[in-house]
ROLUMLO-867936 format. One record per residue (C-alpha): chain; y negated, x negated, z; residue in one letter. Coordinates in nm, 4 decimals. Example, Ala and Ser with C-alpha at 12.3 -4.5 7.8 and 13.67 -1.06 7.14 Angstrom:
2
('A', (0.4500, -1.2300, 0.7800), 'A')
('A', (0.1060, -1.3670, 0.7140), 'S')
***
This chain:
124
('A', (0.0000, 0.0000, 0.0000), 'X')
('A', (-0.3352, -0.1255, -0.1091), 'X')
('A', (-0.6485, -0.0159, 0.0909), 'X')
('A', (-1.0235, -0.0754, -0.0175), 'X')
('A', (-1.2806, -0.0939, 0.2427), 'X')
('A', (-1.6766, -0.0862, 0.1977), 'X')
('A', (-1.9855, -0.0744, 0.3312), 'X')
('A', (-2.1867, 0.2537, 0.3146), 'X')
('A', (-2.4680, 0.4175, 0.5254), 'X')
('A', (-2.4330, 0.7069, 0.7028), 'X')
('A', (-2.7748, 0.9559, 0.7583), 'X')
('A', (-2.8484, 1.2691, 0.8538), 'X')
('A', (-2.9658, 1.4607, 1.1301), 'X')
('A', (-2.7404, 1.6786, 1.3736), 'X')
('A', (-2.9217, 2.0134, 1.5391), 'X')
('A', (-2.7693, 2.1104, 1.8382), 'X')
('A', (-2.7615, 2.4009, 2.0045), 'X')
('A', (-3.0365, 2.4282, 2.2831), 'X')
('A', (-2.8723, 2.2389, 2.6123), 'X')
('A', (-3.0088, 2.3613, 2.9347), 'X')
('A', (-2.7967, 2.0283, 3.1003), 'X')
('A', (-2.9263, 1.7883, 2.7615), 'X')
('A', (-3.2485, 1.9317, 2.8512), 'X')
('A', (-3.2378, 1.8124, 3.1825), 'X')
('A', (-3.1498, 1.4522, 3.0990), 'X')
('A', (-3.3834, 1.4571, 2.7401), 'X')
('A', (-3.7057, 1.5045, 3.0413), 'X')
('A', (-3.5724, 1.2741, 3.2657), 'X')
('A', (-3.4924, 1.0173, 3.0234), 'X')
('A', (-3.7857, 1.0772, 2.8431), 'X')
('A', (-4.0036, 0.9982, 3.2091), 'X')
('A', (-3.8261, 0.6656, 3.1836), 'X')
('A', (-4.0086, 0.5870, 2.8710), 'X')
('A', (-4.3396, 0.5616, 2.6968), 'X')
('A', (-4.3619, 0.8709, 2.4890), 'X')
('A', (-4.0656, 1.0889, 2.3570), 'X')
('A', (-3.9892, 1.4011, 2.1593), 'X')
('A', (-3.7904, 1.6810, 2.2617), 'X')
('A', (-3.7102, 1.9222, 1.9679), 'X')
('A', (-3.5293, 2.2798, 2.0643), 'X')
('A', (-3.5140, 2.2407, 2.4754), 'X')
('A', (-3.3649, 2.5070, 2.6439), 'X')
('A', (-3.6777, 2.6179, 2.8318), 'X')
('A', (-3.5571, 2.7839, 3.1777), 'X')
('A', (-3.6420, 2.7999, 3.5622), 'X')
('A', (-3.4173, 2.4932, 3.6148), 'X')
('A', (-3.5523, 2.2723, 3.3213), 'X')
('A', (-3.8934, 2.3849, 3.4220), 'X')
('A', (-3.8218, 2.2331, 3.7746), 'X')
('A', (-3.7361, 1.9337, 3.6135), 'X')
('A', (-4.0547, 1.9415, 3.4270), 'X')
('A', (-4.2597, 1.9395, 3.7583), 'X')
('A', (-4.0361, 1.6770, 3.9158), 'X')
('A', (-4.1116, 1.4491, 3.6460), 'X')
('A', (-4.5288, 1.4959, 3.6476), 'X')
('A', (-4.4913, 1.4352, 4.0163), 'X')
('A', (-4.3439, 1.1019, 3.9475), 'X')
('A', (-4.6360, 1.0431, 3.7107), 'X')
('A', (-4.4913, 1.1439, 3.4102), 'X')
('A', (-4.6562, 1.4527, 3.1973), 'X')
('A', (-4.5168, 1.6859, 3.0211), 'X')
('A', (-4.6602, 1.9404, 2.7442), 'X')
('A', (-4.5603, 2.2127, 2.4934), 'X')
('A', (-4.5866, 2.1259, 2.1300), 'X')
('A', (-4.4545, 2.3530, 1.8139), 'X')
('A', (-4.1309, 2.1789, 1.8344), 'X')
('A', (-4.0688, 2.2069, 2.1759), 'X')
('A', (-4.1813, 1.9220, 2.4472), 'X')
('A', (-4.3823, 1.5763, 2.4548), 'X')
('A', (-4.2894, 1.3515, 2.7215), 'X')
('A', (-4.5521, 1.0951, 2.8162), 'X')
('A', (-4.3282, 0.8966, 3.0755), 'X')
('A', (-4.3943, 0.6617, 3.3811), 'X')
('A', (-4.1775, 0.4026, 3.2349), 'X')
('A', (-3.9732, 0.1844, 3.5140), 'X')
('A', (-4.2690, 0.2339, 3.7703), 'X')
('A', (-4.2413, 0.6035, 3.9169), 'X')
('A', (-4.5568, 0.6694, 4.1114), 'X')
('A', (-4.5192, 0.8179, 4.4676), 'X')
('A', (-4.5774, 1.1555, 4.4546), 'X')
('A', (-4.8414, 1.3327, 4.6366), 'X')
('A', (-4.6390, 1.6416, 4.7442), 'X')
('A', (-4.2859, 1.7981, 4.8375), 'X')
('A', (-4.0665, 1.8216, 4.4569), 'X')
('A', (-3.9615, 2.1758, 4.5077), 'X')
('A', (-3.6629, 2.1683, 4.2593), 'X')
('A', (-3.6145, 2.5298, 4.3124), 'X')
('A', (-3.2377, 2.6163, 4.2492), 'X')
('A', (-3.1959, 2.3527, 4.0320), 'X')
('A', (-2.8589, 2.1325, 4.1049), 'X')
('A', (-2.9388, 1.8752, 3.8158), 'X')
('A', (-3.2888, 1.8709, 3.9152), 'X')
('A', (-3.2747, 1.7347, 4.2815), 'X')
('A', (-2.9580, 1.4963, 4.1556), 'X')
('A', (-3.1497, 1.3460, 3.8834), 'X')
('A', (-3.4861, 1.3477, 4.0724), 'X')
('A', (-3.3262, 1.1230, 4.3788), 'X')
('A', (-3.2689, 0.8689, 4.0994), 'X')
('A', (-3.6179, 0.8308, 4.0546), 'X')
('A', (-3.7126, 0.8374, 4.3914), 'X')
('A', (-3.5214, 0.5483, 4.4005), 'X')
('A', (-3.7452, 0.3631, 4.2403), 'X')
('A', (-4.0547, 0.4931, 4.4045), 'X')
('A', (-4.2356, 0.2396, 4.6925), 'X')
('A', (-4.2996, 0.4951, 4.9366), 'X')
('A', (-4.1149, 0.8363, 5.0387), 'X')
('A', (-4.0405, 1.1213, 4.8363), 'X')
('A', (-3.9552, 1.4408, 4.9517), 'X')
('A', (-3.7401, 1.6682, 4.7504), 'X')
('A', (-3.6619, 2.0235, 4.8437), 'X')
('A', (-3.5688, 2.3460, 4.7017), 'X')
('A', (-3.4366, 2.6978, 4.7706), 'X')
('A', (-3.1850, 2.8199, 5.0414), 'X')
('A', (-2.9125, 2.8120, 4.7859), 'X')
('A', (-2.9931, 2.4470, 4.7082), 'X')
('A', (-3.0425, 2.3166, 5.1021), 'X')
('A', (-2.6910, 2.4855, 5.1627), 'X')
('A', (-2.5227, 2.2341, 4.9115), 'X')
('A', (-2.3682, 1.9056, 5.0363), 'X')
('A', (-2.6164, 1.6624, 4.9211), 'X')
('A', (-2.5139, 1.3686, 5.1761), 'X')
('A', (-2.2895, 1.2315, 4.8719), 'X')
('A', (-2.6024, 1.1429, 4.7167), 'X')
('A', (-2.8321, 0.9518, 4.9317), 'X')
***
């Protein structure tokens, strides 16, 4: 058997359904960075908690026709100024004691009774 093998270049672009858990990570990652792009976010209660989280870190966050613009804090989160109340959001609070992490100072992260009755100890 006699097999040829070459070179080609693969392109294209893939549209995935909206993600409210890609969603999460796309804002979070996107905080991370300079400036990023988020096309077709699941906008919800949770992802909008994550929105919030991230602009208290320093990060901001705005609507655009496509869906969101991420202006990030890069790999220096500021200390934020006030409780993160991330609501009822599970990914939120997980993703937003990553950051705090990073953050000189204390940050405070809270959210609904549903969220304070889940095991968080894991985490820190």
């Amino acid at each position: 058997m006699h097999a040829t093998v070459a070179t080609s270049t693969v392109s294209g672009t893939v549209t995935a359904p909206p993600s409210k858990s890609y969603t999460h990570r796309a804002i979070f990652a996107g905080a991370y960075g300079a400036e990023s792009e988020i096309n077709r976010p699941l906008v919800s209660a949770d992802t909008r908690a994550s929105m919030r989280a991230v602009e208290a870190f320093g990060a901001t966050v705005r609507n655009t026709e496509q869906g969101l613009f991420v202006s990030g804090f890069g790999d220096q989160p500021e200390v934020p100024a006030n409780v993160i109340n991330c609501m009822n959001s599970g990914t939120t609070i997980r993703l937003a004691m990553g950051v705090a992490g990073l953050v000189d100072g204390t940050t405070v992260l809270t959210g609904d009774e549903s969220l304070r009755s889940r095991p968080q100890g894991p985490m820190l």
